[in-house]
Residue, then its C-alpha position, 0 to 999 in steps of 0.5 A: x547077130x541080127x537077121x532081116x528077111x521074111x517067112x524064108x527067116x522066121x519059118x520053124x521056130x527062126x532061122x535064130x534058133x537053129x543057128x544059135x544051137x549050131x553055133x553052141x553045139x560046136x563052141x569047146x563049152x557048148x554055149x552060145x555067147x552072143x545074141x541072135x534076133x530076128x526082125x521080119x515082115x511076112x511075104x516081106x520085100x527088102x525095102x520094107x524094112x527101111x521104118x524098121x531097120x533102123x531102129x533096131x539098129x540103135x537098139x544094141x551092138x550088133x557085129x553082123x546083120x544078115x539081109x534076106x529079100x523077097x525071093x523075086x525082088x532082085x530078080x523081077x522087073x519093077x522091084x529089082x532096083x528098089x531092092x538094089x537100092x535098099x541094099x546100098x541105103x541099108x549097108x551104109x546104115x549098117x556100117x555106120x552103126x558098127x556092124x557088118x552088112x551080109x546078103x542071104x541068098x535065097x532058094x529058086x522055087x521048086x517049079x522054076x529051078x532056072x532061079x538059081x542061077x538069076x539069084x546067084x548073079x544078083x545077089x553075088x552082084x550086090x555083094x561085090x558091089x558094096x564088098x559085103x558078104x554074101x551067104x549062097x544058101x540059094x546054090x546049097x539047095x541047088x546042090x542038095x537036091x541034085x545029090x539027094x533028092x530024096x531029101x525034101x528041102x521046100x514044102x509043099x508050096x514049093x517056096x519055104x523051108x522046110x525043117x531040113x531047108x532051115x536046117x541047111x540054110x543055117x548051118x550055111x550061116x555058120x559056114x560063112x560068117x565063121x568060117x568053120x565047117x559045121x560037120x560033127x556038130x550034135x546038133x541036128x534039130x531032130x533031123x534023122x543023124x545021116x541027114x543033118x550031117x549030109x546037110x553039114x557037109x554040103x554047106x561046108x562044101x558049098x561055102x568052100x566053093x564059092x568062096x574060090x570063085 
């Protein structure tokens, strides 16, 4: 499993990190067989990784490479068709490669909640047009905090994840690509117990959700 993105990726020790702990803590042997990396570029846009990605590519055997953009770049004039066209550049090298192209959907900003829902078009958009999948991290948050808003998903910048938000996004991650509910898992990256199973099941209900649209 390859990760491509920005500080959205790499805050609280790695997106990597918590997905890989999730994924053992609900494997029957509590390990995680496979390989979890993260390649990203801070305050990064998606067609920055064009030197990048493929080399890292070539690197290994990856089976699915999750792709995270800047959080205006699909929905801002002037870089809204570059990241589109990164999208399809990097899907093709992806599939070329033998793996699986993901998009990640990313948060609206605290301030600016009418972000979700232009996130929601784009990156939903790009996933039907090159029949990727798409990760709807972006309307986990939307419905976390408009259930629980005393948990806080963003930090004070009112942009990146907080503990909680990394926590969500990755159990998002095991929802999606596995197809599984990530509720019951033990583990809860020193999350308060109620909290990370509230944020468990609000993935799971998420993913079900949009995966019926």
């Amino acid at each position: 499993m390859l990760f491509v993105g920005n500080s959205l990726t790499y805050y609280n020790n790695g997106l990597h990190r918590h997905y890989r702990k999730l994924i053992g803590s609900t494997n029957a042997d509590g390990q995680y067989a496979g390989r979890a990396r993260i390649v990203t570029i801070s305050g990064g846009q998606l067609p920055e990784h064009a030197g990048t990605l493929p080399v890292v590519l070539a690197s290994e055997q990856w089976d699915v490479v999750v792709m995270q953009g800047h959080t205006l770049g699909p929905i801002s004039e002037g870089t809204a068709e570059p990241f589109r066209q990164a999208a399809r550049h990097y899907a093709r090298q992806v599939r070329a490669a033998g793996a699986e192209p993901v998009f990640f959907m990313t948060w609206a900003y605290a301030d600016k909640p009418e972000m979700t829902a232009e996130l929601d078009a784009a990156y939903s958009g790009i996933g039907e047009a090159l029949d990727a999948r798409v990760v709807p991290v972006g309307l986990a948050f939307e419905a976390a905090i408009r259930e629980r808003p005393n948990i806080k998903l963003r930090t004070a910048d009112k942009r990146h994840p907080t503990l909680a938000g990394t926590y969500l996004t990755a159990c998002m991650m095991v929802a999606t690509l596995h197809g599984m509910s990530p509720e019951g898992s033990e583990y809860t990256a020193g999350l308060e117990p109620e909290i990370a199973a509230y944020l468990q099941q609000a993935a799971w209900a998420v993913t079900q959700a949009y995966s019926q649209r």
